[in-house]
C-alpha positions in Angstrom: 91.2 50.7 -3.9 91.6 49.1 -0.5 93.7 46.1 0.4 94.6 44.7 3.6 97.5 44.0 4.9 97.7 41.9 7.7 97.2 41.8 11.9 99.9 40.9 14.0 99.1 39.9 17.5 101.4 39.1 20.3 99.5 35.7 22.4 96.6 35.7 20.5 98.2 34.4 17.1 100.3 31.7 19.1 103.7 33.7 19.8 105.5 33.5 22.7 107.4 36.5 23.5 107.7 39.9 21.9 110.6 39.3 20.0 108.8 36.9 18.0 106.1 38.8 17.5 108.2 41.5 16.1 110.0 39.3 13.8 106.9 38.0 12.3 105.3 41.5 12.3 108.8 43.1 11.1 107.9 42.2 7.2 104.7 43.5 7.2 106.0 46.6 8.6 108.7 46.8 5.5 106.6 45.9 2.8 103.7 48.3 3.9 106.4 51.0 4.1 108.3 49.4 1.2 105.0 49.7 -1.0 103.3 52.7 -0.3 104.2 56.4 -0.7 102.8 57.5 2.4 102.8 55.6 5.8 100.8 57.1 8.9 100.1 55.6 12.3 96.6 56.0 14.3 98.1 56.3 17.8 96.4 57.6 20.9 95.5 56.1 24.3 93.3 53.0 24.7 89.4 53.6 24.0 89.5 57.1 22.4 88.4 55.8 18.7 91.5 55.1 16.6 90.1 51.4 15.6 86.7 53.0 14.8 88.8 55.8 12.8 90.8 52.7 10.7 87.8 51.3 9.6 86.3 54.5 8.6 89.5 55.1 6.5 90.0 51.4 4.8 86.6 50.1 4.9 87.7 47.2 7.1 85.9 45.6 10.0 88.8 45.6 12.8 86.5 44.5 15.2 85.8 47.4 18.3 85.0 47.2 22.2 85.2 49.5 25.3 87.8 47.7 27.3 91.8 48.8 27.6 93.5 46.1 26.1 91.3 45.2 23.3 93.8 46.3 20.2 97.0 44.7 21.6 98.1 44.1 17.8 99.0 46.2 14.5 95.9 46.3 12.3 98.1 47.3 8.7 96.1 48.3 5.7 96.7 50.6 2.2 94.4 52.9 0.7 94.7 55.0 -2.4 93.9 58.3 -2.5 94.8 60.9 -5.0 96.5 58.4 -7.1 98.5 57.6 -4.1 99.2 54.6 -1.7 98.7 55.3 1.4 100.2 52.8 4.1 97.4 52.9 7.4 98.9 51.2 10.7 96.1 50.9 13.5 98.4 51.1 16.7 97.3 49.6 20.1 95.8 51.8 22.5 99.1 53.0 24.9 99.5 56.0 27.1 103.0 56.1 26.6 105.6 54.7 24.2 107.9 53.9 27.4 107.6 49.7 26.7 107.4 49.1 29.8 103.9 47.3 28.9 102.7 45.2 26.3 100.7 47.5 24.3 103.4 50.1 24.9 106.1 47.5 23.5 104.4 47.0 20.6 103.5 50.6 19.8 106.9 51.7 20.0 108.5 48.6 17.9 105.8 49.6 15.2 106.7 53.4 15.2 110.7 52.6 15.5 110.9 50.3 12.7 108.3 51.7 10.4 109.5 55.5 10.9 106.1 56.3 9.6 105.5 59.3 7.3 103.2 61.1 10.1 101.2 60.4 12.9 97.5 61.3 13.9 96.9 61.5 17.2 93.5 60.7 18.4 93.3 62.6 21.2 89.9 62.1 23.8 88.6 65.1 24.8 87.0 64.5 28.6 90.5 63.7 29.6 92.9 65.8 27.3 95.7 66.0 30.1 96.2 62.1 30.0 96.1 61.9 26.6 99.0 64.4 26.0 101.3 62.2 27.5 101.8 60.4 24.1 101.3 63.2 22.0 104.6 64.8 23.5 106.3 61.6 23.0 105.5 61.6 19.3 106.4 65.4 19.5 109.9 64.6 20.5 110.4 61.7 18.2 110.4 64.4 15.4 107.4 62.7 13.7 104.9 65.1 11.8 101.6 64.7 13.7 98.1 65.9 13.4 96.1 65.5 16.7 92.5 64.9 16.1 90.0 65.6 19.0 87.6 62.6 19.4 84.7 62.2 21.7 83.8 65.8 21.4 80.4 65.2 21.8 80.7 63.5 25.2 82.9 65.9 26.4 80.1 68.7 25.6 78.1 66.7 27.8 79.9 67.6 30.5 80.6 70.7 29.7 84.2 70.6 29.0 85.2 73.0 25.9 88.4 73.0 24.2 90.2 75.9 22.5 91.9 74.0 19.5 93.5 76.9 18.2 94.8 77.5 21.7 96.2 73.5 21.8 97.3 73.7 18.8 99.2 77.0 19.5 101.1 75.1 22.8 101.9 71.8 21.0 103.0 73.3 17.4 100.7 71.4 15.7 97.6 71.1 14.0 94.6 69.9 15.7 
């Protein structure tokens, strides 16, 4: 069983600051976290795959491009799996939780008032060092994150090799 949720978008949905954005987003973040048993984020930096990844997992069509900037919303949806509900939250594509940007504001209001369950990183790897960034951030947050290499097959193409256990070993998580 899949259900969506909802979108929240700052500008594009008629809002006009961040603050009410948040406020209109802010009860869709309690009642996916209200009504599921398990609530993970998709985080990860703009255009390494975490929209494509969310549709994969709900069956949704959150609509995908190759630009920074395009998912500058929270794409919210539940699953079920194993008899249980699973809360999906499609953040936008940020190098850093620092909100000092839009997509970084709105990444880091969605993590700080959902408190998800865990967090996958989707983590691009021709450019692992920039993507780390992030992963770090989640790191010290204390959230439980799984890092999931994307783009692998590009990266072959230009013969860049990572050694996940090795990644894994550094960050203290799985990857």
């Amino acid at each position: 069983m899949r259900g969506r949720f909802t979108v929240c978008a700052w500008k594009r949905s008629g809002f006009k600051d961040q603050g009410e954005m948040m406020l209109s987003c802010h009860g869709a973040l309690k009642e996916i976290k209200g009504s599921t048993d398990f609530v993970f984020v998709l985080a990860g930096n703009p255009n390494v795959g975490k929209s494509s990844i969310f549709n994969r997992l709900t069956g949704m069509g959150v609509v995908t491009a190759n630009y920074p900037g395009k998912t500058v919303e929270l794409n919210m949806a539940t699953t079920t799996f194993k008899e249980l509900r699973i809360g999906i939250i499609d953040l936008p594509g940020s190098y850093a939780l620092s909100a000092v940007s839009e997509d970084q504001w709105v990444a880091r209001r969605a993590v700080l008032d959902t408190s998800p369950d865990a967090a996958i990183m989707i983590l691009d790897a021709t450019n692992l060092a920039r993507n780390l960034y992030m992963t770090l951030q989640f790191i010290d947050l204390g959230i439980p994150i799984v890092a999931a290499l994307n783009l692998i097959d590009e990266a072959e193409k230009r013969n860049i090799l990572t050694d996940t256990e090795k990644l894994s070993e550094l960050l203290g998580i799985p990857v």
